[in-house]
N, C-alpha and C positions, 0 to 999 in steps of 0.2 A: 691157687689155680694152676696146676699144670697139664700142656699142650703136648702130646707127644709124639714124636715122629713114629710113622708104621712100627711096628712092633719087628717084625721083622728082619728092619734095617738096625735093629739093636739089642738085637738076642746077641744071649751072653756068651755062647760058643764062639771059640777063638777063630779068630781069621786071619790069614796071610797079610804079611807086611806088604804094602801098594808100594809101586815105583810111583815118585812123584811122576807128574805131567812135563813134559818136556820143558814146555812152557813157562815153569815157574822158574826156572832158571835164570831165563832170562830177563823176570821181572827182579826177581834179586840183581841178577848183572846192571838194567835199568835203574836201581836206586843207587847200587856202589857209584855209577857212572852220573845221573844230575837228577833225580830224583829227591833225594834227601837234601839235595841241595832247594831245589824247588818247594820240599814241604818245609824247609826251612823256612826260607821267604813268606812263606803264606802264613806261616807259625808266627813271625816277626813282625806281619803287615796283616792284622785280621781288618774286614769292614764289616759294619751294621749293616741289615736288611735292609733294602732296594737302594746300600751305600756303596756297591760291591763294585766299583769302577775300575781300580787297578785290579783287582782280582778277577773280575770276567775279562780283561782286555787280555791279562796274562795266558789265561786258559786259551783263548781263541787264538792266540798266538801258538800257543803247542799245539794244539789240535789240527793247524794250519799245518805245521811239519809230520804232518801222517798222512802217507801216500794215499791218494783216493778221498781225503776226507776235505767234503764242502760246508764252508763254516759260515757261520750267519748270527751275529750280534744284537742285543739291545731287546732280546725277544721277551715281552714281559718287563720290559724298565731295562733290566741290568741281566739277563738271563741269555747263555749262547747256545746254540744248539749247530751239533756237526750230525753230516750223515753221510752213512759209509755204505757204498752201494756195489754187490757181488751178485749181480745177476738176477734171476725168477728165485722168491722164497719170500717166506713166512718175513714179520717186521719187527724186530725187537729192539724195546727203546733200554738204555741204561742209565740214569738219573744219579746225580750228584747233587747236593747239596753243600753251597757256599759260603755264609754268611755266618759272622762272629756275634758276640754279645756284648752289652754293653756292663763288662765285669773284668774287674783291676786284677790283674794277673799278678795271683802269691806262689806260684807254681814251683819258685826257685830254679825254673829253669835258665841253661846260659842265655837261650833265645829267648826269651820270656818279652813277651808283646808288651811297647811301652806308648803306646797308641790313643791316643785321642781321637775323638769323631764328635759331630754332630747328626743325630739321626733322620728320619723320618718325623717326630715328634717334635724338632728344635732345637733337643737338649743334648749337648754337650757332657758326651761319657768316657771313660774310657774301656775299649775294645778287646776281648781278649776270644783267641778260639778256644772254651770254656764247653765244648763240646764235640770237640773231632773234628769237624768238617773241612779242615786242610786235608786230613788222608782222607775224606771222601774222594775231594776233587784229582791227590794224585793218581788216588788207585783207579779212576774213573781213566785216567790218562795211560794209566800203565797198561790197563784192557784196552784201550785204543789202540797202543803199540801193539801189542800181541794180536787180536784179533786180524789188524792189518796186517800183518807178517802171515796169517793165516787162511788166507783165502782157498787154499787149498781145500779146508778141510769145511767150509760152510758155505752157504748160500741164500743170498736173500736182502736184506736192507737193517744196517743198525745206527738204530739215532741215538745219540749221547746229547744229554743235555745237562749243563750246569746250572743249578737253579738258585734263585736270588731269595731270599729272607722265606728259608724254612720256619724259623726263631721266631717271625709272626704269622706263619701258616698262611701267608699271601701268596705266596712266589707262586707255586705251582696252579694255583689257582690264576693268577695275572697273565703266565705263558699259555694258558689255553686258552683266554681272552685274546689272548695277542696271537692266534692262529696255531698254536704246537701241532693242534693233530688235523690242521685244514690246510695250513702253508707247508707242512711237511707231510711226509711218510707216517700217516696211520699206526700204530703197533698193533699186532695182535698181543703181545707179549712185553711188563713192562716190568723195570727190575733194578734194586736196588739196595745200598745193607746201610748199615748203620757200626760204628762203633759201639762198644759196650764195653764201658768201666770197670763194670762187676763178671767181667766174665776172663778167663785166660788166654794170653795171646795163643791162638793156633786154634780156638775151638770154631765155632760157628754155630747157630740156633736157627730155626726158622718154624716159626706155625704152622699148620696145617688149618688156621680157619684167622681167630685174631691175632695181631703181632701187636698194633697199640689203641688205646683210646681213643675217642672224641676228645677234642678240646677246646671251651669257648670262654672269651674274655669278655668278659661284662662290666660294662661301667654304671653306678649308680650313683643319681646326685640328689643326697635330701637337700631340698629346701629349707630353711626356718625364718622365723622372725627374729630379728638381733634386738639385744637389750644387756642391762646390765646385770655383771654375775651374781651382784647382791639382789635381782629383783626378777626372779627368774619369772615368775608370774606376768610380767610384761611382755613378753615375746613368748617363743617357741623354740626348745632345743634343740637342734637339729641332731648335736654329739647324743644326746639323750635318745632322738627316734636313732639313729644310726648304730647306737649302740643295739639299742632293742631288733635291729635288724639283723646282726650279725648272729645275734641269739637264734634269732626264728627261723632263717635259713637253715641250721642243722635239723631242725624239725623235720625240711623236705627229705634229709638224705634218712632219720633214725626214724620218722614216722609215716610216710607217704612210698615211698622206695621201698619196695623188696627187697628183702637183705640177703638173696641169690642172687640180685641185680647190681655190679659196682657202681658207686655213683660217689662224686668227692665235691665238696661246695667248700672251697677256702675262700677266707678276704687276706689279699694279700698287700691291701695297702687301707690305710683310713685317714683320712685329711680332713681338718678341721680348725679352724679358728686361728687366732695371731698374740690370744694376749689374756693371762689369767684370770680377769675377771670382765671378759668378754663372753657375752651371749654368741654365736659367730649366726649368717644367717644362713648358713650351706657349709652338710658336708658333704664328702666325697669317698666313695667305694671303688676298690676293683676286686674284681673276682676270679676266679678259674674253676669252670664246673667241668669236670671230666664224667666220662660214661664209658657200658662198653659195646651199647646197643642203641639205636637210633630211637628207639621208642622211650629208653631212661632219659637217655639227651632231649627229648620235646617235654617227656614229662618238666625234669626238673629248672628250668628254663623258664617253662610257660607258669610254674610255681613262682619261681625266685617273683617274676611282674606280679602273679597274686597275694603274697606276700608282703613286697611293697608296698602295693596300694594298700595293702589295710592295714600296715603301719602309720601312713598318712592320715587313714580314715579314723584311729587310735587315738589319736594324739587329737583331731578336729582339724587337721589342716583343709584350708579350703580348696576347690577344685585346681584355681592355679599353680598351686603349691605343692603338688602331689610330689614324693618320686617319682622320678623318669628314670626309666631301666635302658638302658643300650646296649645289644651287644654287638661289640668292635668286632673281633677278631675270631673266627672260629675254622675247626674242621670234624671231618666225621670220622668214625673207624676205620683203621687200614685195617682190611679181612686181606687175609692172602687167598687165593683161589685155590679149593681143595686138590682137587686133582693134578692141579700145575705144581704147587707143594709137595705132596707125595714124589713124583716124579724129578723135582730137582734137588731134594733131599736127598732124592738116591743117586743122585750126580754127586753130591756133595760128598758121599761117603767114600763112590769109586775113587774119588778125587782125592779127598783129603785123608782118607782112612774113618772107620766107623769110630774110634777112640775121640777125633776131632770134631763127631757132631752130634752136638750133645741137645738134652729134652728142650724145646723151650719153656722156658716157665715167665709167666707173666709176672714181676716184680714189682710195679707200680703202675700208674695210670697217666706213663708219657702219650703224648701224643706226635702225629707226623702229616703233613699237607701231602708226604705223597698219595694219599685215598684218595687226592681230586682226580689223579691220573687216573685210577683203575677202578672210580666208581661204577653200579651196575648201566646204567646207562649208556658208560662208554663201550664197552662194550669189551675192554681191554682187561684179560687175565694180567693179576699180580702178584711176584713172588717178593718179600722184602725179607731179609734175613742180619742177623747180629753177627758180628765177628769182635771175638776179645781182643782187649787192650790193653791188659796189666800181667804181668808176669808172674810166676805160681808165686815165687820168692818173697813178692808185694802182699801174700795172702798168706803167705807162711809168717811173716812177719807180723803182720794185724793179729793172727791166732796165738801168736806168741806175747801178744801185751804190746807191739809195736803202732806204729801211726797208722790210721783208718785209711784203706784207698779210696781218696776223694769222689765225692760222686758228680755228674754231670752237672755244668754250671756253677760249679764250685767253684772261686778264686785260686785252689790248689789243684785243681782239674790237670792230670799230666797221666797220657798212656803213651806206650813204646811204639812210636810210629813205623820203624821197618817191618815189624811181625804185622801190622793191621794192614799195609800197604801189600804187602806180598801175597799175604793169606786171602784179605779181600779181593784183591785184583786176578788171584788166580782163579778163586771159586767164581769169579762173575767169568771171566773165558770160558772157564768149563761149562756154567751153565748156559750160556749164548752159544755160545758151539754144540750144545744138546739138540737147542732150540731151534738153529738153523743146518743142521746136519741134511746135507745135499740129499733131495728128495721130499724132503720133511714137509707135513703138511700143517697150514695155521689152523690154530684151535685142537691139535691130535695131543694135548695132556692128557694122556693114559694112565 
């Protein structure tokens, strides 16, 4: 599936080299000067979701040293939010995302996280930033600088917010619980990138309708009757229905689902028993069903529970005994807002040059808690967009027979933080400076 920017914006007739933005200069001079230094520390010290204590106390502390900007902690467990206020205008929030995984870092880098945690769950992992979100939060801080050096040139209200355990798709959802868009500044406008692995340092991508998935974690617990392995006929196997479930779940995505509609049903864990010729009486499931529309996400959901139950009903377990489906963790699709897209896409271009922004193409079926922010309801246009992270070299080398560039969540997980820092931080100035361009009306995405 590929998404493409206006046609327009990427006709093949050549165009004039752009003078960079003033601006990005300085965000370069900010990394030579404590930046690098800072995404060093964050790179060295990653936390787990809602673990994020020294890292939001650090943020809230530089965000403190930005003239104008009122900082406020703890929003959503572990979540800070600053807000920088220039006057009458439109409200634009800029979202960072904080939090490490619980994955042992083979990166071979010098700084290479050597970190332990205990998480939200109990269990003691080791912690690694295994998908970016250190240069989220610097480049989030470098546009703080900038913007606040910039009053000049815009008007209006921008809230920055650091948000806690993307990684369980809570954070965002928690900080609005905990007042984001009632104790603060409302956005009309909310925004935010992502690193990307598989893309080149200095490009950047954004949709013009989806950018990622649904994502829901589901837990399922068969029941069984335990016995012994020689006598299987005395109990009920739980490994035996649980296996038969793993089976019939692919049925919902190759026989029930449209195969125009993505839809993904992995088990990505199966737990059962302690001992080779033990009956065990419960197993245990987790799941991940992605989608890329709300109506496949109810579908295949409301399947996986029908499913269940008549794996139970199969085998004759009784009422007590049934599977019990849960689901834990989940979020919906980040749609970017069409018109807001178009138009900062073509920010993107003035910005960065048309060669740096390139088609998006959906690659997999990641998913992102920032939907919570800009679901329809809220009322709040969203623009999220990718910025690369590997350098061509990294990809000339893979095509030459050389080592694969790791993907996201990988234990070898390593992109070149200056170029993601720079490039990201300057294309979010440029587009908040679109957005609050003196005069500028909220809701005018032309």
């Amino acid at each position: 599936m590929r998404r493409t920017i206006t046609a327009i914006l990427l006709a093949a007739a050549p165009v004039p080299a752009l003078a960079a933005p003033d601006y990005q200069a300085q965000v370069k001079a900010d990394w030579d000067r404590d930046l690098g230094k800072l995404w060093d520390q964050f790179h060295r010290n990653p936390e787990l979701s809602f673990r994020e204590i020294k890292t939001g106390a650090a943020m809230a502390a530089e965000l403190r040293k930005v003239p104008g900007m009122q900082v406020t902690e703890k929003v959503g467990q572990t979540g800070v939010v600053g807000v920088l206020k220039n006057g009458a205008g439109p409200v634009v929030l800029i979202r960072a995302d904080m939090d490490g995984l619980p994955v042992e870092e083979k990166s071979g880098l010098a700084n290479a996280s050597k970190v332990r945690q205990v998480g939200v769950d109990g269990v003691e992992a080791p912690v690694m930033h295994a998908c970016g979100h250190d240069t989220h939060i610097v480049a989030l801080l470098a546009s703080a600088r900038r913007l606040a050096a910039l009053k000049d040139r815009w008007a209006g209200t921008i809230v920055f917010i650091v948000q806690p355990a993307e990684e369980r798709v809570g954070g965002a959802k928690a900080m609005l619980a905990d007042g984001l868009y009632s104790k603060f500044p409302k956005p009309d406008y909310a925004l935010a990138f992502h690193v990307a692995a598989a893309m080149e340092t200095g490009k950047v991508a954004a949709g013009e309708t989806i950018q990622y998935s649904s994502s829901d974690s589901v837990d399922i617990t068969i029941p069984g009757i335990g016995a012994h392995g020689a006598s299987p006929h005395m109990g009920k196997d739980p490994v035996y229905m649980a296996s038969q479930l793993v089976v019939a779940l692919q049925g919902l995505v190759s026989r029930e689902r449209s195969p125009l509609a993505p839809g993904v049903i992995t088990v990505g864990s199966f737990h059962a028993g302690l001992k080779h010729n033990i009956i065990s009486d419960e197993a245990k499931l987790q799941v991940t069903v992605r989608a890329n529309d709300e109506a496949t996400r109810a579908q295949l959901l409301a399947g996986i529970k029908r499913v269940a139950a008549g794996i139970g009903t199969l085998n004759g377990m009784p009422a007590d005994k049934m599977p019990v489906v849960t689901v834990s963790e989940g979020t919906p699709t980040t749609i970017n807002d069409t018109p807001l897209a178009k138009r900062l896409n073509a920010v993107m271009v003035d910005t960065l040059g048309a060669a740096n922004v390139v088609p998006f193409e959906q690659m997999g079926m990641g998913a992102e808690d920032f939907a919570y922010l800009v679901q329809p309801d809220t009322g709040v246009k969203g623009y999220y967009f990718a910025v690369g992270g590997t350098p061509r070299a990294a990809f000339e080398a893979e095509r030459q027979g050389g080592p694969a560039v790791p993907s996201h969540h990988s234990p070898l997980f390593k992109i070149t933080p200056e170029p993601v820092i720079v490039t990201g931080a300057t294309a979010m100035t440029a587009a908040a400076l679109d957005l609050l361009k003196p005069g500028a009306a909220a809701g005018a995405a032309q």
